[in-house]
Structures are given as structure tokens and as C-alpha cells.
N, C-alpha and C positions, 0 to 999 in steps of 0.2 A: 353549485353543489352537485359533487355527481348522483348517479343512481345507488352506488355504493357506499354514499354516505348518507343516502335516503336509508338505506337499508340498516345502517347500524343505527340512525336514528329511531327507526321501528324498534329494536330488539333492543334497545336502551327502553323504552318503553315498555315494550312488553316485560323485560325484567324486570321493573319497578313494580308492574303489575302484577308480576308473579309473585313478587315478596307479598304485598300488601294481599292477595287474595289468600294465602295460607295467614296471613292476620285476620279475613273476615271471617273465615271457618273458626279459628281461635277466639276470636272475640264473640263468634253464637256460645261456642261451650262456655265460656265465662258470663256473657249476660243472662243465659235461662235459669243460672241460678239463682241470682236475683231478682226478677221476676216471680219465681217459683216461691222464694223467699218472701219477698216483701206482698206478696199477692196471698199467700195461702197463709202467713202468721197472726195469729191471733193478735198480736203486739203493732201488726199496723193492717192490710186491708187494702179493698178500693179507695176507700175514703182519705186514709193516712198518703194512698201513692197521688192520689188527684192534687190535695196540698201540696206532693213534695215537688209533683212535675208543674204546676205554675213557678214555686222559685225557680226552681230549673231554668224555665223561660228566660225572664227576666234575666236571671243569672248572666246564661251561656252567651245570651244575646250582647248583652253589655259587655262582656269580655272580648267578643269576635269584634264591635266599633275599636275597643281600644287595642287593636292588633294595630289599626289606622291600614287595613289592607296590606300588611308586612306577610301575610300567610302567601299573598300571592304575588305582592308588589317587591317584595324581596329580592326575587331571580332576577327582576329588569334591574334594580337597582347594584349589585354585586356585578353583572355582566357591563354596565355601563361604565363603571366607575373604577379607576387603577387606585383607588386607596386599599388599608390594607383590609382586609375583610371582617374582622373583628371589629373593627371599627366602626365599619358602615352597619351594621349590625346591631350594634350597641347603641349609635344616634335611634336606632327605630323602639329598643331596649327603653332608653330613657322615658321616649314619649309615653311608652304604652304603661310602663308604672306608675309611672307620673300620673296619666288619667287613670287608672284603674284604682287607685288607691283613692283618688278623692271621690270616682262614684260612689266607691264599696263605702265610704265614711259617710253619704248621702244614704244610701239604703238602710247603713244601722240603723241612722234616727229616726228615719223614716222609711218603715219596711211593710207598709200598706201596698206599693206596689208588687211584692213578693207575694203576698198573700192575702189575695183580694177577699177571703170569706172571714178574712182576720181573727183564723184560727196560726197561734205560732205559740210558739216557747221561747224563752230567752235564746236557749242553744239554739234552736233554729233561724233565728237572728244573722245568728257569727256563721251562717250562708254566703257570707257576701265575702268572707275573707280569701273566698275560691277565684273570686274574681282577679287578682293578681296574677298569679303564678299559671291561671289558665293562659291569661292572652302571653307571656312569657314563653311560657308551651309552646304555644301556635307559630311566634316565630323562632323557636329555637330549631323545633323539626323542619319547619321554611327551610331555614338554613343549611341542614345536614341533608333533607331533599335535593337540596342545588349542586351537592356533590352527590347525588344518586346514592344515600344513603336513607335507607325506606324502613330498614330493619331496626331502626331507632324509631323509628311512629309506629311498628309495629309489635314492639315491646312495650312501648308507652301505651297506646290507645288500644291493643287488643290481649296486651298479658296484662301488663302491670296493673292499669285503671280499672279495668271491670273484673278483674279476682279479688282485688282489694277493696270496690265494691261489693262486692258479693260477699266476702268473708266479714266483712266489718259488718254488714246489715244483720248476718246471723249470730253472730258476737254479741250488738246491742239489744238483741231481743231480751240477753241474761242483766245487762248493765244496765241501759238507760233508751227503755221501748219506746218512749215518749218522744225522744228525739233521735231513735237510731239511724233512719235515713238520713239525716242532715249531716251528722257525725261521722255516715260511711261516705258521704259522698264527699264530702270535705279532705276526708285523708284519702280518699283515692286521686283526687285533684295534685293534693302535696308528692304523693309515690310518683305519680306518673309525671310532675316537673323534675324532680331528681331524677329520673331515668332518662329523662329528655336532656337535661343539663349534663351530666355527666360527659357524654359520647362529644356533646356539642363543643364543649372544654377541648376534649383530645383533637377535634377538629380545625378549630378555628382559635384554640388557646383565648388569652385575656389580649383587650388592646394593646395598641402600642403608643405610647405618645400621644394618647388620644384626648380630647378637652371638647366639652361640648359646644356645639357652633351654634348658637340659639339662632343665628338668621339661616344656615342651611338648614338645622332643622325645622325652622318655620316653611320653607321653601317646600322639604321635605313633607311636611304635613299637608300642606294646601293641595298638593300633587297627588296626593294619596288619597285626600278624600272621597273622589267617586268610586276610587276600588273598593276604600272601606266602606261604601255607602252601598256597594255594588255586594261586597261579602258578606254584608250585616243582612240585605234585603233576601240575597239568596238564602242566608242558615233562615233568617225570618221567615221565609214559605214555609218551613218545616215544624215552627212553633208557633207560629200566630194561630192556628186553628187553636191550638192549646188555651190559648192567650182568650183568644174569646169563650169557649165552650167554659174559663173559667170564671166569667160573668153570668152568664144564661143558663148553665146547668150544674146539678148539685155534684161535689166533688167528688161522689160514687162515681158517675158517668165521666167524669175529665179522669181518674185512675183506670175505669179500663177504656178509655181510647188512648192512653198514655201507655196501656201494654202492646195495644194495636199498632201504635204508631214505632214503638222498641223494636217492636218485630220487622216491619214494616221498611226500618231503616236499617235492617240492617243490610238487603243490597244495597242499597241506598249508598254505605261506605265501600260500596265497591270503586264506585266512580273518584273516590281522593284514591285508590290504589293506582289510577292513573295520573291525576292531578297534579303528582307534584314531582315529577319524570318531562309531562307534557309542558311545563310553563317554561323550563330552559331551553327544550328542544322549539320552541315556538317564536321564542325570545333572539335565538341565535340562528332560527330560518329568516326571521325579520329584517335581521344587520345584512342579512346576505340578499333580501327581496325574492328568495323565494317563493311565493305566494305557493305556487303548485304541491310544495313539499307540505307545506303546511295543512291544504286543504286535504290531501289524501293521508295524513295522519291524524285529525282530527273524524275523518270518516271510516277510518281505520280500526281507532280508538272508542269511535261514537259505537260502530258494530260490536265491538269487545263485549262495552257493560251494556248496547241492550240486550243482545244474545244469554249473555248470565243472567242478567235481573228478570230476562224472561222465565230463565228454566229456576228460578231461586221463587220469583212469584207463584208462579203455575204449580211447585213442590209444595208452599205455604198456604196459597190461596184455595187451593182443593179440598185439601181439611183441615180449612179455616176453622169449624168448631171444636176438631181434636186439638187443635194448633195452641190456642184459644184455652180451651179446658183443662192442659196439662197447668195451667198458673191456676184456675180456681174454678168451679161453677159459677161464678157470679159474671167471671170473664167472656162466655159462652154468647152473651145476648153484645160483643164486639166484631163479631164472627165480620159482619157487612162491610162495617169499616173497614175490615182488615182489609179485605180482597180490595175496595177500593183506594188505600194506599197504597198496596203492592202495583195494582196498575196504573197508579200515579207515578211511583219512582221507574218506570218502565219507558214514560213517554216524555218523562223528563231528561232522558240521557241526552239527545238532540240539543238541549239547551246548556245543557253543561258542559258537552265539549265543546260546542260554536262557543259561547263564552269564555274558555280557553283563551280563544285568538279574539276576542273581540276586548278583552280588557288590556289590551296591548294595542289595538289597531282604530279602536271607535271607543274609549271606555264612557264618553258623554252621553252617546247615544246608547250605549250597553244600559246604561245606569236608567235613563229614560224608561225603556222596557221593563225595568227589574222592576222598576216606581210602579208602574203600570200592570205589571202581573201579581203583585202582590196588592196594591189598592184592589184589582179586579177579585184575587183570593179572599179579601175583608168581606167585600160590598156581596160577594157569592154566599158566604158564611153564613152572615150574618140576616140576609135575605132567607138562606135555606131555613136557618133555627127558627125565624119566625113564619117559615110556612111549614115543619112541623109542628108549630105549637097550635098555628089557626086549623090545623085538619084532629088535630087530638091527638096526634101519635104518640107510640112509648120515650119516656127520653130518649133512648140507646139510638135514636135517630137522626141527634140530633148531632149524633157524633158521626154520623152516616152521612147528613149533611152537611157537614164541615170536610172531609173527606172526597166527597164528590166535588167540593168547590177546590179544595185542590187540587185533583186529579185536573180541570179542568183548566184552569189559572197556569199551570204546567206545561199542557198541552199548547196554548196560547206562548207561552216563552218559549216553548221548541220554535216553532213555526215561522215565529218572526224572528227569531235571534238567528237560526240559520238563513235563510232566507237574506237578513243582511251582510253575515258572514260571506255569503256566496255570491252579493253586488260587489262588495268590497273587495274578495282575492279576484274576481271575474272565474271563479272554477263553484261547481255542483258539489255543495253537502247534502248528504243522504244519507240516515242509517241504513234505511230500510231493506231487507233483501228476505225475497220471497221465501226463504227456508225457512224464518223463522216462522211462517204460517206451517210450513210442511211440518215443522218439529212440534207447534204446538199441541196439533191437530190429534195426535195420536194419543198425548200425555192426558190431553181433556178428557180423553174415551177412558184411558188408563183410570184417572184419578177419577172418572165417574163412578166407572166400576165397583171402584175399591171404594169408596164412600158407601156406597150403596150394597153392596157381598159382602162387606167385612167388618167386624166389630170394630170399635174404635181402637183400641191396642194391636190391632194387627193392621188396621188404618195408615197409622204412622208409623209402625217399624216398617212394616213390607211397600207401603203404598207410596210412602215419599220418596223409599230410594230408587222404586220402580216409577216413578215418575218422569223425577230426575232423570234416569239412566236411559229410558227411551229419549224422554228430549234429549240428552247430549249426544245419542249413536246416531241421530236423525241430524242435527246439525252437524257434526262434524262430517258427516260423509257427503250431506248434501247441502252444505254451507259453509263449511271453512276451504278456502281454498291456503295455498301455498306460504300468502303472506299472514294468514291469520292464524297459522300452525304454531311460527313462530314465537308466541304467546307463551304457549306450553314444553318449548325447547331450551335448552341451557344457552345455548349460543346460535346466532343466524345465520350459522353455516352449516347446520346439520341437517 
């Protein structure tokens, strides 16, 4: 591979990344209002969102297993294989209905695991019906990703889903408050697989001649397992803190670490704006044994989303309690958490992109570590809950301690998953590049200020985009060099 096809590999990437980052700005304006919603309405509460975000867990989680690793094992699979591509598609189609429909008939009968305080409604029940057409989802956009089409997950995941959440939550507060969060979550689920399906039809049309191979697809599946096992564990860092705090603490405090953590995640979706650009170009450096090309795109890439998630946390994290208090007063006492997810998803970028190349190149031993950082994220948790309860502190702590044991659990999956990445190509992963201290340095002073001078309303109008704007004039001039420009260019020749 020459260096000229390094370079349109970069700028194939950073396109993908440019679509998907004007979807993360799109999907804030569409989440805050539900939050704003379902936080501040009489009709549901902290208490009403703590219940909704345990189904949530359970839900999402169980849907990403019956993907069987299609969201990411997809592009190896299509690039390996001269059948027709709807086809191969479809064999991973079958599986993931197939189990998803028999969980979700598991969950009706038994929906004590959705909702461990065994507060539920009937309608809240028919939760599990999202479970289909989610894992559907996951690899429909897989697919239209592998032709470098981003702008169909970013209609899906950042227009379509969370406005139709949002409008549907403020709708059921007049129809049916009792269960309006279930009922908006549910048709946002449905809206955003028809938006995903659609595109994916024009793409890749219906099979051809196709007839299900139960021994390839059994082959199929066996091979997929530690992806899936590797994809399930990764979304699981992100919800098991939920998952516990919704045993140990009353479903006030699991609703607003569930706002903390909304927020929290949303740079967090910066890194799929690379993700699904990165696994072809990774897949098709492989066939070629490029190693070199691979490691300087995933270090490429790794600087992209820490450099954002820095200046997005540092915008968030500063006035964490105006952040915080735009959803409710009661949200206010999240403020801690907050900041500590935001620099969770910061020090997580390192493990997300080595992970890239290591569920292609080592996925036994990937899956190893993932076992290992998310046991270490439990045993962290759930040690922390009960050493605020043995010192007496306020619950909201305890959501502070579930937080900090991610942040840390994270840190630990950076470390070592690059680290092996970089025995395995024989080439140095590193994000790290000393600008981003330079850029931080200023935005801190910035954002101290303004916390401190300014009323909370001029806080957040003038403070975050002054934040912001010093950190990016400080990185760009003294941290993007030539190849990292290209990000924010139409084409890698300008």
C-alpha cells in the first residue's frame, strides 16, 4: 500500500467522521429535550426515569448479544466472502431475530429482570418488543457503514430516534403518563429501524437465491461469539454501573445518574462516528499485512476523539451543576458523577480504537481483557456502594462511586489493550500529545472564572461556548498538525 493510499484511507475516515460528528451535535439538541422532559414533568420524575433506565439496561444489552457481533463482524465477513452481499447479511439477519424474539418472549413472562424494584405496568411489559428491530438496526447500519454510508446512522441514531423520543415522551404526559416513557421509547426503537431499513433496501436490495445454510450459519455463529461477547461487554461498561446502583440505591438516585450518564455519553458517541469507516479500512490493511498503516490510523483516529471528548468534557464538566439543573433541581446533587463520567469517556478513547484492530487480529485475547475490565468495573462498584454506606454518606455518592469505578475500569482497558495492539503490529499506540494539556490548561482558568463571576444563565450561554472556543483555537494551532486537518476538510487534497 502506497503512502497515497494511506492518505485516502485517513480522509475516508475522517469523512465518516465528519458526517457522524454533525449527528452528535444533532442528537444533543434532540436528547436535552427529553431529559428536560422526562426530568422536570410532573407525570414522571427521577423516580419514573431510574425505573425506565434499568429496562433500558437489560433491554439494549440483550439486543447488542443478538447482533452475535454483526455491528462489527459484519465488514470482515462481506470483505472475505464473494457471495452476493445481501445474502451474507441476511444469514446474520436470521440469527439475530431468531434470538431476539425468543429473549424478548422470555422477558414478558418474566420481566423481574427489567425491573428489579418491581414497580411496572402492563404496557411497560411490551418493553421487550424493542428488542428485535434494535439488534436489526445494528446490523443494517453495519452494512450501509461498509459502503461508507454514515448518513443513514445519522438519521437513524441522531434525528430520527431521539426526536421521536422526545416528542412522544411530551405527547404521553396528555395520553397515558403512567407509561409514557416505555411507549416513547418503544416507537422511537420502530422509527429509527424503518429509517435504517429503507436506505439499506436501496443498497443492498433483497437476496438472491438465497436459502438458509444452518451449518454455515452455525459456523457463522460459533466465530462470532467472542465479537459478540467482546461488543456486549464493551456497551456493558456503560450500563452495568446502572445495572447495580439498581439494586443498592432507591430509583431517585439510579434517574439522575441516568441523566449524568445521557449527558455523559454523549461524547462518548463520538467514537462510533469513527467506528464504522475504521473496521473496513482496518480489515482491508490486514489482507494487505500492512501493520504500519493500521497503527498510524488508529493513533490518528485515537487523537481525533480524545481531543473532542476533551474539549466536550471540559465544556460539560465545568458547569456540571448549571449542566445538571437545566433538567431539574433534584438533578443538581449528579453534578460529581457527571464530571467523573465525562473523564471516563476521555480515557477510554485508547481502548476503543486499539480494539478496532485487535477484534480482527487477537479477538480471544481482546475478549480476555474486556472479561477482566468489566469484572474489575462490578467488584470496583459495588465495593465503592458499600464503602459509602459504611462512612454514612448521602446516597448521590453512591452514584459517584459507581462512576469513579468506571472511570477507572476504562483506564485499565486503555493500557493494556494498546499496549497489546502495539506487541502485535511491532509499531507505538499513543494518543497522547502534549497539546491537549496546553489546551486544557486555559479552558480550566476559563471555566473557573465563569462559574465563579457569573450567574448560572450566563454560565452556560457565554461560559460553555467560551470554553469550548479557547480549547479548540489552543489545539488547533498548537496540536493539529497537517494530517489531523484533514478531519475538518471536504477532500485530502485541499
Amino acid at each position: 500500500m502506497t503512502e497515497r493510499d494511506t492518505a485516502e484511507d485517513i480522509a475516508a475516515i475522517a469523512k465518516g467522521g465528519r458526517t457522524n460528528l454533525l449527528g452528535f451535535f444533532m442528537r444533543l439538541a434532540a436528547r436535552l429535550p427529553f431529559l428536560f422532559i422526562a426530568g422536570r414533568a410532573e407525570a414522571y420524575g427521577p423516580a419514573a426515569l431510574g425505573r425506565f433506565a434499568s429496562a433500558l439496561v437489560v433491554i439494549e444489552l440483550t439486543a447488542m448479544v443478538c447482533t452475535l457481533g454483526e455491528k462489527r463482524g459484519l465488514a470482515q465477513r462481506l470483505s472475505e466472502s464473494d457471495e452476493h452481499p445481501a445474502n451474507i447479511v441476511a444469514d446474520g439477519m436470521l440469527v439475530a431475530i431468531a434470538a431476539s424474539c425468543v429473549v424478548a418472549a422470555i422477558f414478558w413472562l418474566f420481566p423481574a429482570p427489567l425491573f428489579p424494584g418491581g414497580e411496572f405496568t402492563e404496557i411497560d411489559r411490551l418493553m421487550v418488543i424493542a428488542i428485535p428491530p434494535l439488534a436489526l438496526t445494528e446490523i443494517w447500519l453495519a452494512g450501509l457503514a461498509y459502503r461508507y454510508n454514515i448518513a443513514a446512522t445519522v438519521r437513524a441514531r441522531a434525528v430520527v430516534e431521539p426526536w421521536t423520543l422526545s416528542i412522544m415522551a411530551g405527547t404521553m404526559i396528555f395520553v397515558a403518563p403512567k407509561s409514557g416513557l416505555a411507549i416513547a421509547y418503544v416507537t422511537s426503537i420502530y422509527a429509527a429501524a424503518l429509517t435504517a431499513l429503507i436506505p439499506f433496501l436501496r443498497a443492498y436490495g433483497l437476496p438472491r437465491a438465497w436459502r438458509p445454510n444452518l451449518g454455515g450459519i452455525g459456523r457463522m455463529t460459533l466465530r462470532s461469539l467472542p465479537l459478540a461477547a467482546a461488543d456486549a461487554i464493551e456497551w456493558g461498561t456503560r450500563r452495568i454501573d446502572i445495572l447495580i446502583l439498581g439494586f443498592f440505591a432507591t430509583p431517585m438516585v439510579v434517574g439522575i445518574y441516568y441523566v449524568a450518564q445521557q449527558v455523559a455519553s454523549l461524547p462518548q458517541k463520538l467514537k462510533t462516528s469513527f467506528e464504522p469507516i475504521l473496521g473496513p479500512v482496518i480489515t482491508r490493511n490486514l489482507k494487505q499485512k500492512n501493520y504500519a498503516a493500521i497503527a498510524k490510523q488508529v493513533c490518528q483516529v485515537g487523537f481525533w476523539i480524545t481531543a473532542t471528548q476533551a474539549g466536550i468534557a471540559l465544556a460539560l464538566g465545568i458547569p456540571g451543576e448549571g449542566v445538571m439543573g437545566l433538567v431539574g433541581p433534584e438533578f443538581v446533587g449528579g453534578t460529581a458523577a457527571l464530571v467523573f463520567l465525562l473523564a471516563a469517556e476521555v480515557v477510554a478513547a485508547t481502548a476503543v480504537v486499539s480494539e478496532a484492530a485487535l477484534i480482527y487480529v487477537a479477538r480471544i485475547r481482546n475478549l480476555f481483557v474486556s472479561i477482566a475490565t468489566i469484572a474489575l468495573q462490578a467488584g470496583l462498584t459495588v465495593a465503592g456502594i458499600m464503602l459509602v454506606e459504611r462512612l454514612g454518606f448521602d446516597d448521590h455518592y453512591r452514584g459517584v462511586a459507581a462512576a469513579v469505578s468506571l472511570m477507572l475500569a476504562l483506564a485499565f482497558s486503555s493500557l493494556v489493550k494498546s499496549q497489546m495492539l502495539s506487541r502485535l503490529l511491532k509499531e507505538p499506540i499513543n494518543n497522547w500529545r502534549w497539546a491537549l494539556f496546553w489546551a486544557a490548561a486555559p479552558a480550566v482558568i476559563l471555566g473557573w472564572a465563569a462559574t465563579r463571576y457569573l450567574p448560572e444563565w450566563a454560565e452556560l450561554a457565554f461560559g460553555v461556548p467560551a470554553i469550548l472556543g479557547i480549547y479548540c483555537w489552543v489545539i488547533w494551532t498548537r496540536g493539529f498538525g497537517q494530517e489531523d486537518r484533514v478531519l475538518f476538510r471536504k477532500s485530502a487534497g485541499k
